[in-house]
C-alpha positions in Angstrom: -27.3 -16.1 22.0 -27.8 -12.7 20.1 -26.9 -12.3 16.6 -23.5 -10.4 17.0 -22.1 -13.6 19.2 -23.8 -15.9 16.9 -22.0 -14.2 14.0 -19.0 -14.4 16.1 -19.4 -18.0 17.0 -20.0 -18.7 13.4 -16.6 -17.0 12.4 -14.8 -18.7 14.7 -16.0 -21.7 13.6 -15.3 -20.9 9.5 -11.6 -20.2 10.6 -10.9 -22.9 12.6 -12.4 -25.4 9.8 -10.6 -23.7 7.5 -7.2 -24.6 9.3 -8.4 -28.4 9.8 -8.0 -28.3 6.3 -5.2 -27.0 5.2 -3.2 -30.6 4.9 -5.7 -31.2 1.7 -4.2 -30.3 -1.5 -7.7 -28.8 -2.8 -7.5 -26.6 0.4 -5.9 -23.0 -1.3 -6.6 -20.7 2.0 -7.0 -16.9 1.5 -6.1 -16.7 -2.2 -8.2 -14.4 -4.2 -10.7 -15.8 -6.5 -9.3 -14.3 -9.5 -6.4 -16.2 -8.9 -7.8 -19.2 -8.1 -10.1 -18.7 -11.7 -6.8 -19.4 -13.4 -6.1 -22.8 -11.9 -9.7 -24.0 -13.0 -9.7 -25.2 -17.0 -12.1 -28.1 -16.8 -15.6 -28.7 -16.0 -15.8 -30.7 -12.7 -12.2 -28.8 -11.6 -12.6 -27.3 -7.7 -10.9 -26.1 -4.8 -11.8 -25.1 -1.6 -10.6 -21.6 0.1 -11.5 -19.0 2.6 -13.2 -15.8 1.8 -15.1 -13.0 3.3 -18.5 -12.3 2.6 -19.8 -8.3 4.5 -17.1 -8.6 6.7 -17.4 -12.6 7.5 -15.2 -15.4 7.0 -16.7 -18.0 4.9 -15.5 -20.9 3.1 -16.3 -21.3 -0.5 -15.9 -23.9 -3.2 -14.8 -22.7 -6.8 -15.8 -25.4 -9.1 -15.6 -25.2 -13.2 -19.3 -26.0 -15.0 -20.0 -25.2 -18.9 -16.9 -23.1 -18.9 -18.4 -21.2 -16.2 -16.5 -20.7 -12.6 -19.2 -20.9 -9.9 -18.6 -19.8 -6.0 -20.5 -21.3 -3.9 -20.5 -21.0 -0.1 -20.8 -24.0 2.4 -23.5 -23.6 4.7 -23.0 -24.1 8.3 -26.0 -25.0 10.5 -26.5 -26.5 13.9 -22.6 -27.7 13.4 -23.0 -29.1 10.3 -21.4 -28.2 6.9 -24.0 -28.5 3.5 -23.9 -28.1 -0.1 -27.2 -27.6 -1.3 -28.4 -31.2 0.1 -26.1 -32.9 1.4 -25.1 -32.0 5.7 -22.1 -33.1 7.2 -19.8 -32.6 9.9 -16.8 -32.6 8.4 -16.1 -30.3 5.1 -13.4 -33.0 4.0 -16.2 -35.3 4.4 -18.7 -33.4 2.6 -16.3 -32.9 -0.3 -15.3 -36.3 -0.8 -19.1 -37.6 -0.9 -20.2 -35.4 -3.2 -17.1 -36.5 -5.5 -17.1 -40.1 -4.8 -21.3 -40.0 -5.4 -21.5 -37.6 -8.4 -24.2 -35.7 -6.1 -24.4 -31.8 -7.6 -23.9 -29.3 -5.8 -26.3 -27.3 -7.6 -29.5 -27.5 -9.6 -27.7 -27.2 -12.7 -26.0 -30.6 -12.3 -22.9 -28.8 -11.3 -20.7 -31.4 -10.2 -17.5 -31.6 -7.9 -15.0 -34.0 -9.8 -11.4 -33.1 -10.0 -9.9 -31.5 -7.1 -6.8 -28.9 -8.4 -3.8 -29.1 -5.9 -2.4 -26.4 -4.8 0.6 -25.4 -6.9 4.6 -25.4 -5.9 4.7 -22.3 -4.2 1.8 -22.4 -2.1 3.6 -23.3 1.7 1.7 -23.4 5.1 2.3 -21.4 7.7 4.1 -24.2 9.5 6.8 -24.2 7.1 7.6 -20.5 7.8 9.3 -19.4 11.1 9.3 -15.4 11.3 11.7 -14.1 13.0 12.7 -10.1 13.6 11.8 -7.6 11.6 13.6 -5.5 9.3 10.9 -3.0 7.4 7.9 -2.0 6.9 5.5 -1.2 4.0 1.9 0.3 3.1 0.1 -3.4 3.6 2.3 -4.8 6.5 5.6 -6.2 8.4 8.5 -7.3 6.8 10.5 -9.6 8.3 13.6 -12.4 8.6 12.6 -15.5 8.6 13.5 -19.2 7.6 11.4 -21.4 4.8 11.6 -25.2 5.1 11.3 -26.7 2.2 9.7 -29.9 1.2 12.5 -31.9 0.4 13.3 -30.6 4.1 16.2 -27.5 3.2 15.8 -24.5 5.2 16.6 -21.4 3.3 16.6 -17.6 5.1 14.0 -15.9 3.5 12.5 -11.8 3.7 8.6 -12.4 4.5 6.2 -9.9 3.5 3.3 -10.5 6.1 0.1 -9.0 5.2 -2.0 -6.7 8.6 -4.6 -8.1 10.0 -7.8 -6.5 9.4 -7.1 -6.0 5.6 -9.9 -6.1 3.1 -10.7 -8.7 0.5 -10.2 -5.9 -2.2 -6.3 -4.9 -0.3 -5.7 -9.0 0.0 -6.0 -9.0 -3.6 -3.8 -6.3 -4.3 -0.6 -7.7 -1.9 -1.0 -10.9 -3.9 -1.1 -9.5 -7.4 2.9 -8.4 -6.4 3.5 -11.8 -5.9 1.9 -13.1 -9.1 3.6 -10.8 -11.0 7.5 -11.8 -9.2 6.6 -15.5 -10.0 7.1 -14.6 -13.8 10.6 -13.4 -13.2 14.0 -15.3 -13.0 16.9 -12.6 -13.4 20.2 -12.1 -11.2 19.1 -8.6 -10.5 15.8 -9.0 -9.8 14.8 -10.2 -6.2 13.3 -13.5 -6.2 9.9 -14.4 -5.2 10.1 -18.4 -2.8 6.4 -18.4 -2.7 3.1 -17.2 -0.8 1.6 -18.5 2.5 -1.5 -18.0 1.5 -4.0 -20.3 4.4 -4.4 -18.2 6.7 -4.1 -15.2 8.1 -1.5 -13.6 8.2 -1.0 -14.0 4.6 3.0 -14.0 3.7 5.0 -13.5 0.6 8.3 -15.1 0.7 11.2 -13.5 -1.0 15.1 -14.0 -1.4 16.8 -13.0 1.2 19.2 -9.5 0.5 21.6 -9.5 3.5 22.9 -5.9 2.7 19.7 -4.3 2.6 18.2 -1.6 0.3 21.0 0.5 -2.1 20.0 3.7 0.0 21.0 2.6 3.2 23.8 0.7 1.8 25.1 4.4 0.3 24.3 6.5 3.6 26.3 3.8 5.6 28.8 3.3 3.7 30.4 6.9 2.5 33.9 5.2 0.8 32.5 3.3 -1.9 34.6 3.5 -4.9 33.1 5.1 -7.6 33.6 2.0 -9.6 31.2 0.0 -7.2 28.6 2.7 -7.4 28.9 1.9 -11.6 28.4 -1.6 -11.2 25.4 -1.0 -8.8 24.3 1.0 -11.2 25.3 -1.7 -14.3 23.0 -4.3 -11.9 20.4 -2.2 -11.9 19.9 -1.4 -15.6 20.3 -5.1 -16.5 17.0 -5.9 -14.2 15.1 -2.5 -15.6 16.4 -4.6 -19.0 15.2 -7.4 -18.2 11.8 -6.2 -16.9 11.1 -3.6 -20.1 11.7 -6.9 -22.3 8.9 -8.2 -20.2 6.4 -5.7 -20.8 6.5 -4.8 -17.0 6.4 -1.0 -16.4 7.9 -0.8 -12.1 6.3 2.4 -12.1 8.5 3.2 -8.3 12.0 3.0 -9.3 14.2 4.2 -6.6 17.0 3.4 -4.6 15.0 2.8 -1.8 13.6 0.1 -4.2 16.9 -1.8 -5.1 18.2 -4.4 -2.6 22.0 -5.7 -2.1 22.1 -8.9 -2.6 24.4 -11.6 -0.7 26.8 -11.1 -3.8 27.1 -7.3 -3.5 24.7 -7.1 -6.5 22.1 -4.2 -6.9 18.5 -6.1 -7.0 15.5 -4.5 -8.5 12.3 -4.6 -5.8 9.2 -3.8 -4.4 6.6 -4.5 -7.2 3.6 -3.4 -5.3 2.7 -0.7 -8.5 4.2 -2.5 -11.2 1.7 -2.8 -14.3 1.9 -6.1 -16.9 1.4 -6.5 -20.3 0.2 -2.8 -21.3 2.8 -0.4 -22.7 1.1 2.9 -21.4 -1.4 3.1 -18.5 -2.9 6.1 -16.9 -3.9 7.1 -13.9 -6.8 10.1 -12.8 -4.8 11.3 -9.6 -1.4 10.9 -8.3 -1.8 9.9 -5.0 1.0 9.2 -2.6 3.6 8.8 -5.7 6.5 10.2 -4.9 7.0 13.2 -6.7 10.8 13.6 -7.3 11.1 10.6 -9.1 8.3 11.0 -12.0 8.5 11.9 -15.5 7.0 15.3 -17.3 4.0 13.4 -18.5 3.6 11.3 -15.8 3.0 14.8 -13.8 1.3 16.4 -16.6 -0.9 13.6 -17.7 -0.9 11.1 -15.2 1.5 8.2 -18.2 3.4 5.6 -17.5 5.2 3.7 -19.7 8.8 2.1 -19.4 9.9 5.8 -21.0 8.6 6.9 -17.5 10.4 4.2 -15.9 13.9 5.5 -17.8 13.1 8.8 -16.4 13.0 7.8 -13.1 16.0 5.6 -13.8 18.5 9.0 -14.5 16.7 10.3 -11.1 18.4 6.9 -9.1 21.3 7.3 -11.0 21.7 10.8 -9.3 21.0 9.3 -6.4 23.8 6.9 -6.6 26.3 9.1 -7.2 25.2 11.6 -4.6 25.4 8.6 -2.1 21.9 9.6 -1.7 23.4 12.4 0.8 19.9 14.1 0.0 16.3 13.4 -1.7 16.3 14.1 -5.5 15.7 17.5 -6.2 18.0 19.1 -2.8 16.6 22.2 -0.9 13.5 22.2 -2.9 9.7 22.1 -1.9 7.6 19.3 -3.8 6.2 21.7 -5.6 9.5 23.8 -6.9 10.8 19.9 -7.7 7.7 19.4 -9.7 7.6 23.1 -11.7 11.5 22.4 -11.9 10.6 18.7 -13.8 8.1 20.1 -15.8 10.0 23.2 -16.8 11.9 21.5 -19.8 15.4 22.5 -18.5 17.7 19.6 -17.5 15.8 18.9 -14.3 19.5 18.1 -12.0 23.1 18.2 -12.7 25.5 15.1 -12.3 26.5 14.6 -9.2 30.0 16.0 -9.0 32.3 12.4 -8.8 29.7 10.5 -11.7 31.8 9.3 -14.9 31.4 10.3 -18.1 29.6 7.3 -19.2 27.3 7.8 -16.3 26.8 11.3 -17.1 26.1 11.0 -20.2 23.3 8.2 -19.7 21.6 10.0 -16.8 21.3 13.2 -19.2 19.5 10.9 -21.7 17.3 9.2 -19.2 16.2 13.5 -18.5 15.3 13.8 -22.2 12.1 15.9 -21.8 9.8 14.1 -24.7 8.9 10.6 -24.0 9.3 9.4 -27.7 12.9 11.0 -27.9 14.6 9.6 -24.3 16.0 5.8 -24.5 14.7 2.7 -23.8 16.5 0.6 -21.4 18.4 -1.4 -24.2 19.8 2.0 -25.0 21.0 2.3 -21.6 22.2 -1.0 -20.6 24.5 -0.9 -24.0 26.2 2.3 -23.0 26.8 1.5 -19.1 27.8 -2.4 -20.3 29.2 -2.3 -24.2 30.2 -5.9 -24.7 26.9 -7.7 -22.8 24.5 -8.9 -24.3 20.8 -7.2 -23.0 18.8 -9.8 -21.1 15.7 -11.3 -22.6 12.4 -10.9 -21.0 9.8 -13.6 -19.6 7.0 -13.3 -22.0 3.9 -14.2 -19.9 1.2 -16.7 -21.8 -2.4 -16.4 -19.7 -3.5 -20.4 -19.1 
């Protein structure tokens, strides 16, 4: 056998081990190591998962030593799985005896001693039935499906499912979205059910929003009152509360980005280049951002901030109450939209059926200097007067 079937026998091989195991709680599939760092506090904690290693499945242990997270790959020889010493057939096997025996699994005396389960939202794949799909995004399919759960409830669900062929490096970046949703629990904010993590495809599973996105709601649906577009745009505001109160900058905010949820409510979505925890980042190029949504000094120097976020706020709102008839910015090139943003005139007029109150909050929002335009408190009070602003999750690292 040459070396590229051998390496293809051998991947094969990794996989279909990897799927024996997946009814062992220790078992956490495809899930990115820097994830799985953040389960591991003690020495002797472990897991097992899949990984890739120059462009080959492997499977790995992640085990806590002396405060230190080693990754160590199991070895697979003549059909047999090994740990430094110890061969075996099985990997359940092999994991169990060296726990059971105290035997390390490396020189160091690193030992394997207390596996971590895999937490609530982890589901297999056989929990998940996909059904058709309804979108598609820069990492993969989106689709209807239904999520049973354990106590045996089956719940619709919107399933993210990561392309085949993906890199370690873009695998970590589909899960980060979900890691971030799992820190959120507001009305108008679309709810993350969990990650099917295993195998491949990996899935993100998300509340179902029967109405679909606010732009195709508004194109569709050319006779909704003026007073429905408000409350969409009340919804909205309380999530980009809610999320600013959370130190999460969305960075995409859009109505392309909000969802309708079962309720008629405006949902904010798609987290895939939302930032944590930092209250300005920046960024060296502006690739693939959509221009007619971003701030002056997100053009100019590459900022965002939740400011940025309000900017781009005042741009949905336009959007709204055009019944996003048109993109932002109508009859202009890219470029004109981005000399006509950065030329410190009131980038767009109201839309000609917006209220006052509406007006007057998207004309804030437009407010050329960062430090001078409203937060989203500012904004929620004005659109909803007597509602409290909703508090934020405040995220504590383990």
């Amino acid at each position: 056998m040459d070396a590229a079937a051998l390496k293809k026998k051998e991947e094969e091989f990794a996989k279909k081990a990897g799927n024996s195991l997946q009814m062992n709680e220790w078992y956490h599939g495809l899930m990115p190591r820097e994830e799985i760092e953040e389960m591991l506090h003690a020495d002797g904690d472990f897991i097992v998962r899949r990984t890739e290693v120059g462009g080959k499945t492997r499977l790995a242990v992640s085990v806590m030593n002396k405060s230190r997270i080693r990754h160590i790959l199991l070895m697979l020889s003549d059909g047999q799985w090994s740990l430094r010493n110890l061969k075996m057939r099985s990997i359940k096997s092999l994991i169990l005896e060296h726990v059971k025996q105290r035997i390390p699994v490396q020189a160091d005396g690193t030992l394997l001693q207390t596996p971590v389960p895999r937490p609530d939202y982890y589901f297999l794949h056989d929990h998940v039935l996909v059904k058709d799909q309804i979108g598609a995004g820069a990492f993969g399919d989106v689709h209807i499906g239904v999520l049973t759960k354990p106590d045996g409830k089956k719940v619709e669900v919107a399933i993210k499912k990561l392309k085949g062929l993906m890199t370690k490096k873009q695998r970590a970046i589909f899960m980060k979205e979900a890691k971030l949703m799992r820190r959120f629990n507001h009305p108008n904010i679309v709810n993350l059910l969990g990650v099917a993590p295993q195998e491949d495809p990996v899935m993100i599973l998300l509340e179902l929003c029967p109405n679909g996105s606010l732009n195709k709601k508004l194109k569709s649906s050319p006779s909704i009152p003026v007073a429905k577009l408000v409350a969409y745009a009340t919804d909205a505001a309380r999530g980009m509360c809610y999320l600013s109160a959370s130190t999460v900058i969305h960075r995409d905010i859009a109505a392309r980005n909000c969802l309708i949820g079962k309720n008629d409510e405006a949902k904010i979505s798609d987290f895939g280049l939302s930032v944590a925890d930092q209250d300005t980042i920046s960024v060296d190029k502006l690739r693939q951002m959509p221009v007619r949504w971003l701030a002056p000094e997100t053009l100019r120097l590459g900022q965002f901030s939740t400011k940025t976020d309000v900017w781009s706020f005042g741009v949905m709102l336009w959007e709204i109450f055009s019944r996003c008839k048109s993109d932002p910015y109508p009859g202009m090139t890219n470029a004109q939209a981005r000399m006509k943003i950065l030329s410190r005139e009131l980038p767009m007029s109201p839309p000609e059926e917006t209220p006052d109150i509406v007006c007057r909050v998207m004309n804030m929002c437009f407010t050329q200097e960062s430090s001078n335009r409203p937060n989203f408190v500012d904004v929620f009070k004005i659109l909803s007067p007597d509602e409290k602003p909703p508090e934020g999750e405040h995220h504590v690292e383990a």
